[in-house]
Structures are given as structure tokens and as C-alpha cells.
N, C-alpha and C positions, 0 to 999 in steps of 0.2 A: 447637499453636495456630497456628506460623506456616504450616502445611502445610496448614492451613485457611484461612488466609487467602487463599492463593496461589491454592488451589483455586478462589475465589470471584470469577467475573469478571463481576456482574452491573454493568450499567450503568444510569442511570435519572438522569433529570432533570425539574424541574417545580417548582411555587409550594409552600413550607413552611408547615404551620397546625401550631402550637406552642401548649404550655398543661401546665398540671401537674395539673388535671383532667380526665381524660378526657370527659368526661359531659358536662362544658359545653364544649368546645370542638370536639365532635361535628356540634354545627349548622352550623360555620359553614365544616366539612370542603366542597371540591367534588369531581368528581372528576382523577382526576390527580393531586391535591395528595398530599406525605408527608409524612404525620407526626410529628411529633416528640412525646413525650410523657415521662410520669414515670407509670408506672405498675408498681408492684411486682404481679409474679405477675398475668399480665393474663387476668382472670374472661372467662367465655364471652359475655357482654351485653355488655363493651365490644367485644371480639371483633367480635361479630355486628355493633354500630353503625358501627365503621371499614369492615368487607366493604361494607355498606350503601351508605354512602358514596364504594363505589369509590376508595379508596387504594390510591396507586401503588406505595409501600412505608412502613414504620412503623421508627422509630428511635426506642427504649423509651431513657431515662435513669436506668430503674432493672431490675433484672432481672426478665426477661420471662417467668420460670418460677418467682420465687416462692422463696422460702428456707424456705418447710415442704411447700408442695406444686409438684405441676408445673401452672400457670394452663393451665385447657380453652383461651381465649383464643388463646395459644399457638399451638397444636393448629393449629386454627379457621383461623387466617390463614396457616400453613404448608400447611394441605392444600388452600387458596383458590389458593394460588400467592402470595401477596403476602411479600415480602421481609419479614422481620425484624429488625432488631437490635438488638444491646443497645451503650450508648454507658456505659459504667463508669467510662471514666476522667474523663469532664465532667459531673456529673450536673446542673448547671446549666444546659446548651445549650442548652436551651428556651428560654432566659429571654437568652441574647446573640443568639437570632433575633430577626427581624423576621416575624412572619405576612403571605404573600403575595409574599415577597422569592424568586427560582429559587435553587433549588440545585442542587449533584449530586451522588449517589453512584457512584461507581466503585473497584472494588477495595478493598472493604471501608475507602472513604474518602468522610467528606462534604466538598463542595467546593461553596464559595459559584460562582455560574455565570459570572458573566463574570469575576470576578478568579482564577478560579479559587485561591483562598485556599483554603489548608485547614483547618478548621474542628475535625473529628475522626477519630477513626481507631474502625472500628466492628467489630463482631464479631457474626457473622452467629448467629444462632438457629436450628439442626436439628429435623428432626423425631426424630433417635437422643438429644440431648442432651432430648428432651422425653422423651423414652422412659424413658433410664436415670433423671431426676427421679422420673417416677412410679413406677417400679421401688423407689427408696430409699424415698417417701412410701407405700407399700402395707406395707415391713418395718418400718416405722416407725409404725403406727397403733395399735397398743396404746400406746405412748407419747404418741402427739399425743391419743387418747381421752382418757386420764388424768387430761392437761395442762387439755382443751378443759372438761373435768365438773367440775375444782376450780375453776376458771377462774368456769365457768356458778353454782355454789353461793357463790361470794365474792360474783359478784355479787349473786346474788338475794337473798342473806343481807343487802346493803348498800341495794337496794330495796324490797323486801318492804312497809315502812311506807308508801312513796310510794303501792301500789298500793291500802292500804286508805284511800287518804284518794280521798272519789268526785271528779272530775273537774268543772269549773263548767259548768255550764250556757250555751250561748251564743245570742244572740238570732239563730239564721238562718233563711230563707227557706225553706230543705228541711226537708220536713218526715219524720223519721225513725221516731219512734215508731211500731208493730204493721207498721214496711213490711220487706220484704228490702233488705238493702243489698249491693252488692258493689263491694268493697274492691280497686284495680286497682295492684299493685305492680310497678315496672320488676324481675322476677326471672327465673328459668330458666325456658322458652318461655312467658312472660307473654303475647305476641299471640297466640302458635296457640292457647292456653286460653280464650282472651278471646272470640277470634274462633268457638270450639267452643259457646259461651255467649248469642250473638248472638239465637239462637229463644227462649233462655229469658229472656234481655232482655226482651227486644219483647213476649210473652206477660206476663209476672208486672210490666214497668215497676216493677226495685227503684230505690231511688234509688243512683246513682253518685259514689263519692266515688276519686277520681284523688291516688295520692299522688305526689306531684310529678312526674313523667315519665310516671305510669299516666292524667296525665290524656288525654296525648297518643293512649295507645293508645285512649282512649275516641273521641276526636277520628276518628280513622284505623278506626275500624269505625262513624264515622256517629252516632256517639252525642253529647249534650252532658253533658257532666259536673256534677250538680250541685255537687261539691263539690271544690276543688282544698286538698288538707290537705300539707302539709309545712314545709320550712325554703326551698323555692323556687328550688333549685339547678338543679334540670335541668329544667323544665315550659315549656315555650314561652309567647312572649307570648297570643300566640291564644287556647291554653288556661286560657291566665289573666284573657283578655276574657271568655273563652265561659261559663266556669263561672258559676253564681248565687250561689256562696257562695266563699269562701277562707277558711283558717286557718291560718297561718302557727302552724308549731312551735316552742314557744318553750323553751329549757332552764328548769332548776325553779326558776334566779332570777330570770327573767321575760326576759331578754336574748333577743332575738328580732331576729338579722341580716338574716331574711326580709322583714321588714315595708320596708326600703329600697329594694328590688327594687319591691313593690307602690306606692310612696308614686313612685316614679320614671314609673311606668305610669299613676299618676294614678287607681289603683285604691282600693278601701276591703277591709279583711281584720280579722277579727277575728284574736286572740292567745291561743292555747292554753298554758300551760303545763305539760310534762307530763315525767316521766323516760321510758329507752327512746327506743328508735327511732320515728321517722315515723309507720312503718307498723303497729306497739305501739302509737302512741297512736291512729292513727287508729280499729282495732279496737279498741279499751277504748275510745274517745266514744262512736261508734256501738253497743257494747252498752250503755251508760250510757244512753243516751237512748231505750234500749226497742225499738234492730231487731229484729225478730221471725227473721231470720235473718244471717247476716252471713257472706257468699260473697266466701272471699280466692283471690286471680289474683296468680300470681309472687310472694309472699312467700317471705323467708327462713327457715325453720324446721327447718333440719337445721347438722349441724356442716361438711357441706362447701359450705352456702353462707353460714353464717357466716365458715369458712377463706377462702373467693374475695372475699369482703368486707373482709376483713381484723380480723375480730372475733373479739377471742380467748376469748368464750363469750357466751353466749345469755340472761341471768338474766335481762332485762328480758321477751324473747322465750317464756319458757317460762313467768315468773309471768302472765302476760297470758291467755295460752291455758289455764293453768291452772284462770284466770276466767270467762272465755270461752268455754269449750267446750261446754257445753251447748246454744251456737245457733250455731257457727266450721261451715263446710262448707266445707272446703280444697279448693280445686278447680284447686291446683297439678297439671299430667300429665295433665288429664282429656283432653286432646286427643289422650293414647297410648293412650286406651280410648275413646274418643266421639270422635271428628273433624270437624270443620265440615259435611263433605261428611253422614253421616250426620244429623247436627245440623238440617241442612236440610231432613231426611224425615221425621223424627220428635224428638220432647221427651221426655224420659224422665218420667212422672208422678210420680216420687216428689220431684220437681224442681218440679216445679208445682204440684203440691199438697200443700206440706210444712207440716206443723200449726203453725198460730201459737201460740207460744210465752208 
């Protein structure tokens, strides 16, 4: 370790934006600025949002490969060129900065900039230490299945009831019944699928329901969203101007932390309460109220992005689609077999004219 250290002579200085969410502390990233964060095994979405953002380097407070798998994330900002580390021995650091205050890294050390004070001592993240992670996480997967499918049946075994009780009915402005809806989830390439989608948009006009960050993506392909559905963590103000409706996710005892976000904005939102995830309920209202089709973008529906999520199985996820399926058109990858550029030449008819249900 120390010959790793020594090895490492990058130097880098500039404004700190800290936060123990990644997701909400994304916006307020410029570029130049390093980050400091807390994010275990860091997923390939938050990944992509810091590149985005143009980060000078990222300084994780918690490990940045994850202690069951190796985070794409990782990956992602190593082969960008952007610095990594991981900060083990302070996992608080986030929280004795100040957001906007310079710092420096030099020799695998942060150092406040003009006292130069030292703050931490860091350890830099490889692309071989990402290597050998998923090397172990590959021997290792008949045992994390195992784990993941008792995991998925505890829950579902513990939902199951929630999912036959029907969902309320809520008085909004969009109107859902006999229309397509498509369901836009911040997940794995959610905008290039989004964006692959664009012609089938604009022809078929389903109605749009953005769940908390997906409303953005609607925003940023020119679309207004009708519906913003979540707990309201990561959705921009905008999108929360823009949309015609809101639903704030509320847990099954009605406790809905979302709604002070809205009430701050000066907004109005109805209150869903539902088990499951966001994007669970969002797909169970919308087949509840009669979509005739229901086209999900970036959801999480497998065990490796549950794992990147940090979710140690899927019951809510799999009783839903269970329900669901007979009008669910996952259109998770359609953009690594239909690509925007085609998209723009031709529709595919079975897309357009898909039997109302």
C-alpha cells in the first residue's frame, strides 16, 4: 500500500461540493470542482452524472468498488481519466467541509488550500484493483444468486397482500386510461433509450410520467412531462414547474417526506401511498387506471441493478411485473438494437400500432 502511495504524484486543486447523496448533490457539481461523496460501490448513473459534470477528481468516503461487487461507476471515471479515491479512515469528511471552500490533493493527501491543513490521507482507486474486485464478484455469483432469490421471496412473501389491495384512485389532470404511457426511470442508458423513443413519442403522444430524475430526461428531449411520481429526491425544480401533475410517493403509513419539497416550491401534489419502489408504484397506478400500454425507460429489473442500487432483492419488483405484464414493454437496451439515428427514419409498426388492450 505504501508503494502505492509513493507511486502517486497527482496533484489537483479547486472548489469541494460534498454531500452523502450523490444524486442530489449532482446539480450543484461545476466544473473543476472535486467531489467528495459517500457512496458505496459507486453504480455506472452516478458515474456518468460526475463525467457530466466535468469533475476534477472524486474522493469516495466510502468504498468505491463496493464489498459484493466491483461498482461500473468505478470503471467509468478511471478510464475518463478522473482521479479517484477512497477516504476509509474519515468517512465523515464530507460533512467537516464546506461546499465551495479550495482544496488540494497532492500525494495521495487532501489539503485545505491556503492553510494548507491536512485534512486526509487518501488512497488512490486502480483500474487492477477494479479488476481483481470483479474477478472475485464473477467466483462468487452462484452464492450472491442464492442470497439475491431468498432475499427476492422473503420479500415478496412479506408484500404479496399490499399488491392485492388496488391502489386509490387520484383526481388528476392526465388523463391515463386506453392511452400508452411511458414510464421514464433514471436507470442503465435511460437517455439513449429515451432519446431511441423520441419518433414514437411524437406519433402515438402516450402520456409521460417522469419518476423523479426521469422527469428531467423528458425535459432534455423537448418533452413536458405529464406526470412527476416519486419521493422527489433527485427531479429538478423545473421539472416540477413543468409537469401537470405530481405524486409524491408516500410509504404504506402514509408518511410522505416528499410533499415539503413541493409545499417549499409552493406547488400542489397529490399523495400516493403505495409499498415498493417509485418506479413499482408508478407502474402499478398506471396499469390500475387502465394504460393501454405501459413503456418503461431505465428501470431496474435485473439482480445487477438491484446489486448497483444497493438492494438486496427485488419482491416488490418482480410482484408488480408479475401484474403487469400483460401490457409492461420494457424498452430498457432498445437503443443497442434501434438507435436514435435509425429511429429518425423509420417507426417500427408493431410500436405504433400495438392492440389496445
Amino acid at each position: 500500500m505504501l508503494s502505492r502511495l509513493m507511486r502517486h504524484k497527482y496533484t489537483a486543486h479547486g472548489p469541494v461540493r460534498c454531500g452523502s447523496v450523490t444524486k442530489r448533490m449532482v446539480p450543484h457539481i461545476q466544473p473543476g470542482d472535486i467531489a467528495v461523496i459517500a457512496h458505496a460501490g459507486i453504480d455506472e448513473l452516478a458515474a456518468r452524472s460526475l463525467i457530466e459534470r466535468k469533475v476534477r477528481a472524486v474522493v469516495n468516503c466510502e468504498p468505491s468498488l463496493g464489498t459484493v461487487h466491483a461498482g461500473d461507476g468505478a470503471r467509468l471515471l478511471i478510464e475518463q481519466g478522473i482521479p479517484l479515491y477512497d477516504c476509509l479512515e474519515q468517512p465523515d469528511l464530507y460533512r467537516s467541509l464546506v461546499s465551495g471552500e479550495h482544496v488540494v490533493i497532492e500525494d495521495c493527501r487532501l489539503f485545505r488550500h491556503r492553510e494548507r491543513t491536512l485534512l486526509a490521507r487518501l488512497l488512490p482507486v486502480t483500474r487492477e484493483q477494479w479488476h481483481a474486485v470483479q474477478y472475485d464478484a464473477v467466483r462468487q455469483v452462484h452464492e450472491r444468486m442464492t442470497r439475491f432469490v431468498d432475499n427476492t421471496l422473503w420479500y415478496a412473501a412479506r408484500e404479496k397482500q399490499e399488491l392485492l389491495h388496488p391502489l386509490p384512485t387520484l383526481p388528476l389532470r392526465t388523463p391515463l386510461a386506453g392511452r400508452h404511457a411511458v414510464i421514464v426511470v433514471r436507470g442503465r442508458t435511460y437517455r439513449e433509450d429515451l432519446r431511441a423513443l423520441v419518433p414514437y413519442i411524437r406519433t402515438c403522444r402516450p402520456a409521460l410520467i417522469g419518476v423523479d430524475g426521469g422527469a428531467d430526461a423528458l425535459l432534455a428531449e423537448g418533452f413536458r412531462p405529464d406526470i412527476v411520481f416519486g419521493d422527489m429526491d433527485s427531479v429538478s425544480d423545473k421539472a416540477l414547474r413543468a409537469a401537470t401533475d405530481r405524486i409524491v410517493h408516500a410509504y404504506v403509513d402514509g408518511r410522505a417526506p416528499g410533499t415539503a419539497r413541493i409545499h417549499e416550491l409552493g406547488l400542489t401534489a397529490h399523495v400516493l401511498p403505495s409499498f415498493g419502489t417509485s418506479e413499482d408504484a408508478a407502474l402499478l397506478y398506471a396499469y390500475e387506471q387502465q394504460a393501454s400500454l405501459l413503456v418503461a425507460v431505465g428501470t431496474h429489473a435485473s439482480m445487477a441493478d438491484c446489486l448497483a442500487k444497493g438492494r438486496e432483492g427485488m419482491g416488490s419488483t418482480w410482484l408488480v411485473r408479475m401484474k403487469i405484464g400483460d401490457r409492461l414493454l420494457d424498452a430498457k437496451g432498445i437503443s443497442r438494437i434501434y438507435p436514435a439515428q435509425a429511429c429518425s427514419l423509420t417507426l417500427p409498426s408493431w410500436l405504433v400500432n400495438w392492440r389496445r388492450l
